[in-house]
DSSP file (Angstrom, degrees, kcal/mol; ACC not computed):
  #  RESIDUE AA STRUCTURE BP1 BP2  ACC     N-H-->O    O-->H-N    N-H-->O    O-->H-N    TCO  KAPPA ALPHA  PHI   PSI    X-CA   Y-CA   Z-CA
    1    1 A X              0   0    0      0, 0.0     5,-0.0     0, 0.0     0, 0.0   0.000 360.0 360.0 360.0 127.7  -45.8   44.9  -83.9
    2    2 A X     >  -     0   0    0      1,-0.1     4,-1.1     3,-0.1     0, 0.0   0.336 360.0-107.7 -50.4-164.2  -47.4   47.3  -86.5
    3    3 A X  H  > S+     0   0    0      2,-0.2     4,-1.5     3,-0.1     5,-0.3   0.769 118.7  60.7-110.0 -19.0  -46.8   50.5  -86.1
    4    4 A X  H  > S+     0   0    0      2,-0.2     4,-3.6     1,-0.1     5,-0.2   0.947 110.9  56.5 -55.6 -29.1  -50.3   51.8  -84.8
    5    5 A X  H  > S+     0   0    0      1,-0.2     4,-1.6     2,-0.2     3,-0.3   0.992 105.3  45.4 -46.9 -82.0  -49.2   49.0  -82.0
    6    6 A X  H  X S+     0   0    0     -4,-1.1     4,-1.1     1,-0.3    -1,-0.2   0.464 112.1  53.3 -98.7   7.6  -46.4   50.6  -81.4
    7    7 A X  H  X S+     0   0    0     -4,-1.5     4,-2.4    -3,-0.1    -1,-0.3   0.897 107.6  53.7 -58.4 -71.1  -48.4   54.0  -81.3
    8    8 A X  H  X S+     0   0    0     -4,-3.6     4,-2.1    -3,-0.3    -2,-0.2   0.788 109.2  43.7 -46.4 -26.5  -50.5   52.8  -79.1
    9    9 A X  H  X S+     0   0    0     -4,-1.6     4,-2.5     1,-0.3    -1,-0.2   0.827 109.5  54.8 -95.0 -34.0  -47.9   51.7  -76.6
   10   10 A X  H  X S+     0   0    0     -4,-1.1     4,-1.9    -5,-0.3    -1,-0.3   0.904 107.9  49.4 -68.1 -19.0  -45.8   54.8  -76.7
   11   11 A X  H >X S+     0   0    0     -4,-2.4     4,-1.9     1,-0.3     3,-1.2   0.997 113.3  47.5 -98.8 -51.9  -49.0   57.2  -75.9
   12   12 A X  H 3X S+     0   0    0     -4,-2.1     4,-1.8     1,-0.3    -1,-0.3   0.945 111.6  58.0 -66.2 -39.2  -50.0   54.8  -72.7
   13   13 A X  H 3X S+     0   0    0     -4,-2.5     4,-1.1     1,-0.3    -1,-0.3   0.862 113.3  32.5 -60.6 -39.4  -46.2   55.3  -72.2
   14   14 A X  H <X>S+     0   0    0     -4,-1.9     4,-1.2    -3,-1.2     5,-0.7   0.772 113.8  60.9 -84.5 -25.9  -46.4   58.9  -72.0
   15   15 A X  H  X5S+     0   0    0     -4,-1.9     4,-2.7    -3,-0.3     3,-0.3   0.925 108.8  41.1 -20.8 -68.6  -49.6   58.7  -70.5
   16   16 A X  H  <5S+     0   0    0     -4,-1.8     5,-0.3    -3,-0.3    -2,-0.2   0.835 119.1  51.0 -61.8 -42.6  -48.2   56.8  -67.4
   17   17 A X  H  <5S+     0   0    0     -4,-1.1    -1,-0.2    -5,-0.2    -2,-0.2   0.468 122.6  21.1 -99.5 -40.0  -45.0   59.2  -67.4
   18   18 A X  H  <5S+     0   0    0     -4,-1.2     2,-0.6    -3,-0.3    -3,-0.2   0.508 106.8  78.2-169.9 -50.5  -46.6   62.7  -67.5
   19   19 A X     << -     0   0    0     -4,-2.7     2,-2.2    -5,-0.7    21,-0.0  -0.698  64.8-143.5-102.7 161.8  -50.0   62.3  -66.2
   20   20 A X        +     0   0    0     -2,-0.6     2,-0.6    19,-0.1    -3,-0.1  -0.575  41.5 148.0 -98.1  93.9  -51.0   62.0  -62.7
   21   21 A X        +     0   0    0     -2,-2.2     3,-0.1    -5,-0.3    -2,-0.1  -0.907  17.4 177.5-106.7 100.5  -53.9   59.5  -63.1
   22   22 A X        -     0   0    0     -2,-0.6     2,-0.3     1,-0.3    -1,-0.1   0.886  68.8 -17.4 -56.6 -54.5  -53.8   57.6  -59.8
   23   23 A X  S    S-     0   0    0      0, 0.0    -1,-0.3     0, 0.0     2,-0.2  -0.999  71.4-111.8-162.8 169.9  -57.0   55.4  -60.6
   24   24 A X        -     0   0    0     -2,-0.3     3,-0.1     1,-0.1     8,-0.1  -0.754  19.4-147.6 -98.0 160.3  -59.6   55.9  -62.9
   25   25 A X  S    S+     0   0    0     -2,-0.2     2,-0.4     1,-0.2    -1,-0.1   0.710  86.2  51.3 -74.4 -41.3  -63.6   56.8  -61.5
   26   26 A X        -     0   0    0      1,-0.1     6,-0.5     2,-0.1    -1,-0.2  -0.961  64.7-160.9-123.1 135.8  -65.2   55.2  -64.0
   27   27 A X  S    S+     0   0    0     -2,-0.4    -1,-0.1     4,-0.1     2,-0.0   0.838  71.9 100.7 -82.9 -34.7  -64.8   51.2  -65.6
   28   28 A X  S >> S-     0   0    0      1,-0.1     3,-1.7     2,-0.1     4,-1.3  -0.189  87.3-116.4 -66.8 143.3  -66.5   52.3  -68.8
   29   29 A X  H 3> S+     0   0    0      1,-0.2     4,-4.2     2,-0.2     5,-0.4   0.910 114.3  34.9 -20.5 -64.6  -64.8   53.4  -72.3
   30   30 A X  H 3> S+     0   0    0      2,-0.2     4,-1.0     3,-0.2    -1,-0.2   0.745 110.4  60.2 -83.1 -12.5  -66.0   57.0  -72.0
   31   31 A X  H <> S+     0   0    0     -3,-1.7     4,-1.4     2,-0.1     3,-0.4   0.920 114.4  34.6 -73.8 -58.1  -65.7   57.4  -68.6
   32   32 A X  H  X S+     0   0    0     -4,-1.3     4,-1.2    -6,-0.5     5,-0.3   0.825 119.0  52.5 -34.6 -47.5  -62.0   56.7  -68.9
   33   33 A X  H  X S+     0   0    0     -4,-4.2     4,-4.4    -5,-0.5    -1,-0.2   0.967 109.0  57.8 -35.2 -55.1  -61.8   58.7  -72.6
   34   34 A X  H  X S+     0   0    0     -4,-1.0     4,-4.3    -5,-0.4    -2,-0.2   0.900 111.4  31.6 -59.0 -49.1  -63.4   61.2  -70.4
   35   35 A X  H >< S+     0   0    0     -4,-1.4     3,-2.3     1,-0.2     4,-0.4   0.866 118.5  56.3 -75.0 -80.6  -60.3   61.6  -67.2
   36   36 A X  H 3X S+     0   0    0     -4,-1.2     4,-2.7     1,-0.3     5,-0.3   0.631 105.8  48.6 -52.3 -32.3  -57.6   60.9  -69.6
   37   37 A X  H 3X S+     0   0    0     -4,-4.4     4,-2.8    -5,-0.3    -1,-0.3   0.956 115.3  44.0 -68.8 -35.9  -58.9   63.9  -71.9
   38   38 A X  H << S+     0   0    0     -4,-4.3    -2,-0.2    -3,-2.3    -1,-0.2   0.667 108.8  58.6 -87.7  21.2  -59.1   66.3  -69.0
   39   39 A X  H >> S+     0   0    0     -4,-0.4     4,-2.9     2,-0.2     3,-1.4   0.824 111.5  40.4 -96.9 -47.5  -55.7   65.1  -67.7
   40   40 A X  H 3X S+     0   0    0     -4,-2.7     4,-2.2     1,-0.3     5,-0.2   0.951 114.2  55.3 -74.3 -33.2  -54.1   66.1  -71.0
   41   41 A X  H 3X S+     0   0    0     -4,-2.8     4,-0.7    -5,-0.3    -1,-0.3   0.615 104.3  48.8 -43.8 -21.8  -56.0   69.1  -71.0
   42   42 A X  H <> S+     0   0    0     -3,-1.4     4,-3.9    -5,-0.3     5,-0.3   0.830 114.5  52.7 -89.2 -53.9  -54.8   70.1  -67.7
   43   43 A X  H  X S+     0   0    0     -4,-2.9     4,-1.4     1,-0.2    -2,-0.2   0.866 106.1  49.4 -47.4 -39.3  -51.3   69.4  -69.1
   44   44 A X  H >X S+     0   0    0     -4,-2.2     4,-3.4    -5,-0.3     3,-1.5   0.995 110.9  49.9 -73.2 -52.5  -51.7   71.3  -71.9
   45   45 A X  H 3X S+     0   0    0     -4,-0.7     4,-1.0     1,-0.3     3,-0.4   0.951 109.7  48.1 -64.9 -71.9  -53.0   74.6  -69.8
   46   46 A X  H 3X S+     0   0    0     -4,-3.9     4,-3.1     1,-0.2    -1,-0.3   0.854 112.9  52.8 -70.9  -8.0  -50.3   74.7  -67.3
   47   47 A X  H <X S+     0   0    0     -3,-1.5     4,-2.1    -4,-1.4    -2,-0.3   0.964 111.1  41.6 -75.9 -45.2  -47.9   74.4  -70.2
   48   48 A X  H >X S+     0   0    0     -4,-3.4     4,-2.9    -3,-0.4     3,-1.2   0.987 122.2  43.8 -41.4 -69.7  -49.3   77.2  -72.1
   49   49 A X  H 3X S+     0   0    0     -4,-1.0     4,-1.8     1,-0.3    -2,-0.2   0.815 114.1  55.9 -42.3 -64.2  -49.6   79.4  -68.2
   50   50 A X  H 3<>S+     0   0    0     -4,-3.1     5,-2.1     1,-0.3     4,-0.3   0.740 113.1  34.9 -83.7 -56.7  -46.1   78.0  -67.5
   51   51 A X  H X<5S+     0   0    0     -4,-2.1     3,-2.0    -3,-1.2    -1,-0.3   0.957 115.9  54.9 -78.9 -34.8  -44.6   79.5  -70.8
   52   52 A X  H 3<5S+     0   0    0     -4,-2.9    -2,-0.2     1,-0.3    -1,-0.2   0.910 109.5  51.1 -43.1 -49.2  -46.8   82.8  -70.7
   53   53 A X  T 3<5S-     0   0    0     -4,-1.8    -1,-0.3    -5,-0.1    -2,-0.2   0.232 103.9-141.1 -27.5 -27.6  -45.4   83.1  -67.4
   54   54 A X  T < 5 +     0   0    0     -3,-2.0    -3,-0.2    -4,-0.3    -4,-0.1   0.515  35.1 178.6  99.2  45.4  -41.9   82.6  -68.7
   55   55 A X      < -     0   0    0     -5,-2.1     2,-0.4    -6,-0.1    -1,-0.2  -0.231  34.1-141.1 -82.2 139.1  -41.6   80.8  -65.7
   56   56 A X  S    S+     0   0    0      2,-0.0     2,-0.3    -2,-0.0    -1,-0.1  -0.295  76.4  96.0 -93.0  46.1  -37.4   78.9  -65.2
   57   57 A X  S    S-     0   0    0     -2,-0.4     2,-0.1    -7,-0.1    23,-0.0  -0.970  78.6-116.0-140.2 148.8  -39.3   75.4  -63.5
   58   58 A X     >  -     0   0    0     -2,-0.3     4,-0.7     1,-0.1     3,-0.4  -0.265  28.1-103.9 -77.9-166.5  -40.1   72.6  -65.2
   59   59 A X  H  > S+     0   0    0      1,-0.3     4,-1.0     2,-0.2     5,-0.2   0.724 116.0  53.1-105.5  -6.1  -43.2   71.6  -65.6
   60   60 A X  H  4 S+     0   0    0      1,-0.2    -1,-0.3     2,-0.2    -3,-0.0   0.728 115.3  51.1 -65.4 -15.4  -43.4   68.8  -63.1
   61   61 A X  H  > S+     0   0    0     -3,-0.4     4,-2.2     2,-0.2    -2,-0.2   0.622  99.0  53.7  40.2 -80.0  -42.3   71.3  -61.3
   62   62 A X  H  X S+     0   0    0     -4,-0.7     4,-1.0     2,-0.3    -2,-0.2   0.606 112.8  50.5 -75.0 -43.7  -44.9   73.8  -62.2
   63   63 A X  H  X S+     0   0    0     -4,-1.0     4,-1.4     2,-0.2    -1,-0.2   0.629 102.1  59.8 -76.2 -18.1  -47.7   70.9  -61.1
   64   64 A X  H  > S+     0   0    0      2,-0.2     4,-2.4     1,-0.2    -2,-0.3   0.930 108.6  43.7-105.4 -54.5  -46.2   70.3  -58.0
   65   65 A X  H  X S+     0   0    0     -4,-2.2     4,-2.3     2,-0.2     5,-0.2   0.979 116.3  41.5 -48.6 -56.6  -46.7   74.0  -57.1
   66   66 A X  H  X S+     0   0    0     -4,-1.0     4,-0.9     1,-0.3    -2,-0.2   0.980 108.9  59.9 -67.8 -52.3  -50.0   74.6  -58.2
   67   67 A X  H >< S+     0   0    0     -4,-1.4     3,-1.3     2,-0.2    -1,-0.3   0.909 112.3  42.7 -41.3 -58.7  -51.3   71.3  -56.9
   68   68 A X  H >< S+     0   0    0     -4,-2.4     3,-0.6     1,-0.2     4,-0.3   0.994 120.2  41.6 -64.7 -61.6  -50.1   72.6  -53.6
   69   69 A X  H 3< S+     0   0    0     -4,-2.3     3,-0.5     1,-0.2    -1,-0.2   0.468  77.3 117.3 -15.5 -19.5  -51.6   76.2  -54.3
   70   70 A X  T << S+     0   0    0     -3,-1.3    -1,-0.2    -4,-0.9    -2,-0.1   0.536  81.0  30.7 -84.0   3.9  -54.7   75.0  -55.7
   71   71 A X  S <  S+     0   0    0     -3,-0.6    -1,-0.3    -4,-0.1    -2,-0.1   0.591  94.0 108.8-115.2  -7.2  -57.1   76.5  -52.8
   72   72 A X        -     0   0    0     -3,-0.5     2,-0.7    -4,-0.3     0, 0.0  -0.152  68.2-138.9 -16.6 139.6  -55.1   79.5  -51.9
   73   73 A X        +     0   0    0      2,-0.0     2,-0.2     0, 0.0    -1,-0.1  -0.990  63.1 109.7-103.0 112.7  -56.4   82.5  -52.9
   74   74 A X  S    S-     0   0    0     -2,-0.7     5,-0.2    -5,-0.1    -2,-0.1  -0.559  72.7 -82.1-178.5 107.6  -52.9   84.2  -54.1
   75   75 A X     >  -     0   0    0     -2,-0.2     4,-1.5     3,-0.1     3,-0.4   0.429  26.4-131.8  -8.1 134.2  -51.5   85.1  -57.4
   76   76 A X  H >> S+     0   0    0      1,-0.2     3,-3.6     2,-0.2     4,-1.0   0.976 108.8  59.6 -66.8 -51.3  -50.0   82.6  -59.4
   77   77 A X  H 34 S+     0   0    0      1,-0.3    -1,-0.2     2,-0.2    -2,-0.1   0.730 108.2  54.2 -55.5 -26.1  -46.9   85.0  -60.1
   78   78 A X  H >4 S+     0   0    0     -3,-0.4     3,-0.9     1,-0.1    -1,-0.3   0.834  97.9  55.3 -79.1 -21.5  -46.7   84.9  -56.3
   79   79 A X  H << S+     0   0    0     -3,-3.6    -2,-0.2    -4,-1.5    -1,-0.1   0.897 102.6  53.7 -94.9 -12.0  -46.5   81.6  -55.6
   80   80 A X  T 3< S+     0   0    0     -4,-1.0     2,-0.4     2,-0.1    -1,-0.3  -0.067  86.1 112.1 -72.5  33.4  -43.4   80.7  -57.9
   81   81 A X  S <  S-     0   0    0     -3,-0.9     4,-0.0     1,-0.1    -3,-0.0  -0.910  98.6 -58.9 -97.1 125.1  -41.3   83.6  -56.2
   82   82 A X    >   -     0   0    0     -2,-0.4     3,-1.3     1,-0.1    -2,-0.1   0.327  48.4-156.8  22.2  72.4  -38.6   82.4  -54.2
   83   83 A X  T 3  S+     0   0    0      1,-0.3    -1,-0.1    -4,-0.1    -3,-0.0   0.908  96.4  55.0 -59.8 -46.0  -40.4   79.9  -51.3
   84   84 A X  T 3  S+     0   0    0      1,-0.2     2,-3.3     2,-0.0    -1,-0.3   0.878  89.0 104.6 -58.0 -35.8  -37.0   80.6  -48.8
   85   85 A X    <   +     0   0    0     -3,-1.3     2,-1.6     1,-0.1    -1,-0.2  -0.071  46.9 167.3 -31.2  37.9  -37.9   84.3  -49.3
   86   86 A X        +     0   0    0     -2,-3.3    -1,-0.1     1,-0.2    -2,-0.0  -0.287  14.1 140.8 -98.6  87.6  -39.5   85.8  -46.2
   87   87 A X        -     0   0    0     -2,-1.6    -1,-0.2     1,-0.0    -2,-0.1   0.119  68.8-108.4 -86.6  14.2  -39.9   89.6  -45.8
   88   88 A X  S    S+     0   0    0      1,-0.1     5,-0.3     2,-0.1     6,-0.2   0.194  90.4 113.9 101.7 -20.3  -43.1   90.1  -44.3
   89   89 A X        +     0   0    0      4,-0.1     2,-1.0     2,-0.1    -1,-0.1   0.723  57.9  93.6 -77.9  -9.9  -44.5   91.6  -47.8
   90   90 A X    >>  -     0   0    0      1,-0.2     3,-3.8     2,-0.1     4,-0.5  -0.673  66.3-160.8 -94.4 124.1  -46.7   88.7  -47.9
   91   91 A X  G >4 S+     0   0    0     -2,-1.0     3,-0.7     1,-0.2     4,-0.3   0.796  92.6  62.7 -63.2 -34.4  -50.0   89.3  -46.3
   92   92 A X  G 34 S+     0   0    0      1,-0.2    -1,-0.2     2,-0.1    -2,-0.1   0.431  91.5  79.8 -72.8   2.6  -50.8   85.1  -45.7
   93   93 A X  G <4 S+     0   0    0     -3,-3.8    -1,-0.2    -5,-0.3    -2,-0.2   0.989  87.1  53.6 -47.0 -52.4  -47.4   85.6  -43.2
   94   94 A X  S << S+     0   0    0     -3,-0.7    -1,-0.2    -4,-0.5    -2,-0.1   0.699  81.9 130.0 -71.4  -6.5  -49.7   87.2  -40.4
   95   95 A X        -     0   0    0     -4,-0.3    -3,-0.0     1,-0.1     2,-0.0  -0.162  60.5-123.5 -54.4 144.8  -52.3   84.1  -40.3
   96   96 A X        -     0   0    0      1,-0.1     2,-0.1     2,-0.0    -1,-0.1  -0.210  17.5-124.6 -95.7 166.4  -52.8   83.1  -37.1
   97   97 A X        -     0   0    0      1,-0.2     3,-0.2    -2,-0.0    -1,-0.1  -0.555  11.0-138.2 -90.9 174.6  -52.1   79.2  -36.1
   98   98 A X  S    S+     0   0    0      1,-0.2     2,-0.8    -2,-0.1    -1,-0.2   0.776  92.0  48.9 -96.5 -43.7  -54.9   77.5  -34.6
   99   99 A X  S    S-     0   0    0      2,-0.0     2,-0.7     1,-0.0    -1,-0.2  -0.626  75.8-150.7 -86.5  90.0  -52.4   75.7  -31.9
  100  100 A X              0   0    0     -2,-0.8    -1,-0.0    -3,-0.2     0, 0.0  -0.249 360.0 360.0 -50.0 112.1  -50.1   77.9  -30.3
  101  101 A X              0   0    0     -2,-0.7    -1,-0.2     0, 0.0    -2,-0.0   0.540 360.0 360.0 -97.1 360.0  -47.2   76.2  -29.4
């Protein structure tokens, strides 16, 4: 194998490894071009936030949070704080359930 082969085969390796592409939307060249640029693009931006942040998680880590977060309205700095951590200071404690049990 040349080595642009073996280019090619490491970047789907890190591809598979690092982003979360479950399946792709579209069959065509540029649709696919299209997710796999805003997946690394996504990669790149929480790794930049991640380090601005000076944040001690990795950054699978780091996805896994925000992925959960991601329609919260709540400071990012808040939601990497300590999750066991409950003192009241957080305003989304008081929310009401919809089922009381």
């Amino acid at each position: 194998m040349d080595v642009a082969g073996q280019y090619v085969v490491q970047s789907f390796k890190w591809i598979k490894q690092n982003l979360r592409i479950k399946h792709f939307y579209g069959t065509s060249e540029n649709a696919v071009k299209t997710q796999i640029w805003t997946a690394v693009s996504v990669y790149a931006l929480a790794a930049i936030i991640k380090k601005e942040l000076a944040l001690d998680v990795s950054l699978y880590t780091f996805l896994q949070i925000l992925s959960v977060h991601s329609f919260e309205k709540i400071q990012l700095s808040h939601a990497f704080q300590g999750a066991g951590d409950k003192n009241g200071d957080n305003p989304y404690d008081i929310q009401l359930n919809l089922f009381d049990s």
